[in-house]
C-alpha positions as CSV (number, residue, x, y, z in Angstrom):
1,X,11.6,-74.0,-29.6
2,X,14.5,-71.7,-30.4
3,X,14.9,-68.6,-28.2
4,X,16.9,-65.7,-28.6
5,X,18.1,-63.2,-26.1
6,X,18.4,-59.9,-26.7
7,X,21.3,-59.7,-28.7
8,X,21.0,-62.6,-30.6
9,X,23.6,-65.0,-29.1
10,X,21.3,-67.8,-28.2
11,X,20.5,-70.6,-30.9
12,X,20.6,-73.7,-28.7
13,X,17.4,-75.3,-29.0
14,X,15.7,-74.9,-24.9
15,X,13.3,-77.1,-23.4
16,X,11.4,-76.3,-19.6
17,X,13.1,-78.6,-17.2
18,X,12.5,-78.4,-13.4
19,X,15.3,-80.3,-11.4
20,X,17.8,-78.7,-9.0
21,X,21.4,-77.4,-9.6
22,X,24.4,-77.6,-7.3
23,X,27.1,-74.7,-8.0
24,X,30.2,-74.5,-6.3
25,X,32.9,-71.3,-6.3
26,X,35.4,-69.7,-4.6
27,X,35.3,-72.7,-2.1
28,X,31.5,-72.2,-1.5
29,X,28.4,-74.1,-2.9
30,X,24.5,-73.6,-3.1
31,X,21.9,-75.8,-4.5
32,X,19.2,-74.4,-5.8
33,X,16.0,-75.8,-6.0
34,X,14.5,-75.1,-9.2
35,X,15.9,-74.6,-12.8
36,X,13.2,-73.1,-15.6
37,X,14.8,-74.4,-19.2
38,X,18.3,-75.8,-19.7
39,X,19.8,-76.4,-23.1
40,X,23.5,-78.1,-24.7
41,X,24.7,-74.5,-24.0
42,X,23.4,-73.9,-20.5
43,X,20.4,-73.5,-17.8
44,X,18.0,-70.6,-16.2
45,X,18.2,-71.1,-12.2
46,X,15.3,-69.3,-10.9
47,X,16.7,-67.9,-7.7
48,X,15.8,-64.0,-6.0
49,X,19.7,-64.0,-5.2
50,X,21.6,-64.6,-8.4
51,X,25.8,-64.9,-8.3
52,X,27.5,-62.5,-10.0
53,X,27.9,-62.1,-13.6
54,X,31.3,-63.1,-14.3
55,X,31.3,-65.9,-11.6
56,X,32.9,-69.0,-12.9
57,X,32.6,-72.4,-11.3
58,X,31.6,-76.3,-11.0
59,X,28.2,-77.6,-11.3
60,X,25.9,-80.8,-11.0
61,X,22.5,-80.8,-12.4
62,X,20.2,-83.4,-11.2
63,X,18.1,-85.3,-14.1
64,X,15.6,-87.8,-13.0
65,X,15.5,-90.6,-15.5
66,X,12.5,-93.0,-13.7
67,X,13.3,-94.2,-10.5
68,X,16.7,-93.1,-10.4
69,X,18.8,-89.6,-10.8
70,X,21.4,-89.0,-12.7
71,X,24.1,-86.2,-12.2
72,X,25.6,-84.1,-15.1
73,X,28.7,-82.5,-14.0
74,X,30.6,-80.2,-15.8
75,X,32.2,-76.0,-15.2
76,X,29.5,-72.8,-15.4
77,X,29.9,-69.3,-15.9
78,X,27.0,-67.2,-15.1
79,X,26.0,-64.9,-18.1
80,X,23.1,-63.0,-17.3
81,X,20.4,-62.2,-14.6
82,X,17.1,-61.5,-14.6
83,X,16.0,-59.4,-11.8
84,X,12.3,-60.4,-9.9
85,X,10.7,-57.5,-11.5
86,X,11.3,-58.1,-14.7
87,X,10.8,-62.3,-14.6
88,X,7.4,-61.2,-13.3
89,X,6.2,-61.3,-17.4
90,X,6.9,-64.8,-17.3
91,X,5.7,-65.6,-13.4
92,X,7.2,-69.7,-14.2
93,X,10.3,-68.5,-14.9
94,X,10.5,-65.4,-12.5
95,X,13.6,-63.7,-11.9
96,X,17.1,-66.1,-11.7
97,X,20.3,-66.3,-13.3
98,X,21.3,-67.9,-17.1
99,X,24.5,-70.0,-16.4
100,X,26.8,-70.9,-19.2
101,X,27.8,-74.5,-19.5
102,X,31.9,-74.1,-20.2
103,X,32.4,-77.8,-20.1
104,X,30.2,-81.2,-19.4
105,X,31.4,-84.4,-18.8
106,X,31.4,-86.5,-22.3
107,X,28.5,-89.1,-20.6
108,X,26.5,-85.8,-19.0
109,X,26.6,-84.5,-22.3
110,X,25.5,-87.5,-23.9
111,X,22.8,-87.9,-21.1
112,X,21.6,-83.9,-21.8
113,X,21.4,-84.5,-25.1
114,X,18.9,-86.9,-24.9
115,X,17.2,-85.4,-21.9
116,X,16.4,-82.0,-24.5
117,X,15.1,-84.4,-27.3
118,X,13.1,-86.3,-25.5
119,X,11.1,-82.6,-23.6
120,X,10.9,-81.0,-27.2
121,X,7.3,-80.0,-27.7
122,X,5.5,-81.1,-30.4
């Protein structure tokens, strides 16, 4: 499924993932517990306290692969929020915070790749 935003920026192709995201800047970090869609170009956190737009950063996404978990690491930026009231049209999403990937580690990206292939409905 292709989504676009509002002004037309987004083309990635995003697929509804649930895992958990650690962010870290300005020498603080916060995991948060549930993503709603990543793509190549970036992931929805679903949080009731979003960072700042602007805020730039590192990140590890969790990815379960079986048995094990694999971390993609790799800079953010977050792009956009989505306050409660208005995630409420889409109550699995709810309100949370679009974060731009700015860079992903080659393997991650390889590992993502495959990760948005394989959850692609049908």
């Amino acid at each position: 499924m292709l989504v676009n935003d509002e002004e037309g920026k987004r083309g990635r192709r995003r697929v509804r993932f649930l895992t958990e995201i650690e962010v870290e800047s300005a020498g603080k970090s916060a995991t948060y517990k549930r993503t709603h869609d990543v793509s190549m170009n970036g992931v929805f956190v679903s949080t009731a306290r979003p960072l700042p737009i602007g805020t730039k950063g590192k990140f590890t996404l969790v990815l379960s692969a079986g048995m094990r978990k694999e971390k993609i690491s790799g800079t953010y930026e977050v792009v956009r929020h989505v306050p409660i009231d208005e995630g409420l049209s889409d109550p699995d999403q709810g309100g949370g915070m679009g974060l731009k990937f700015v860079e992903i580690d080659p393997e991650g990206s390889e590992l993502l790749f495959q990760v948005i292939q394989y959850n692609q409905p049908e």
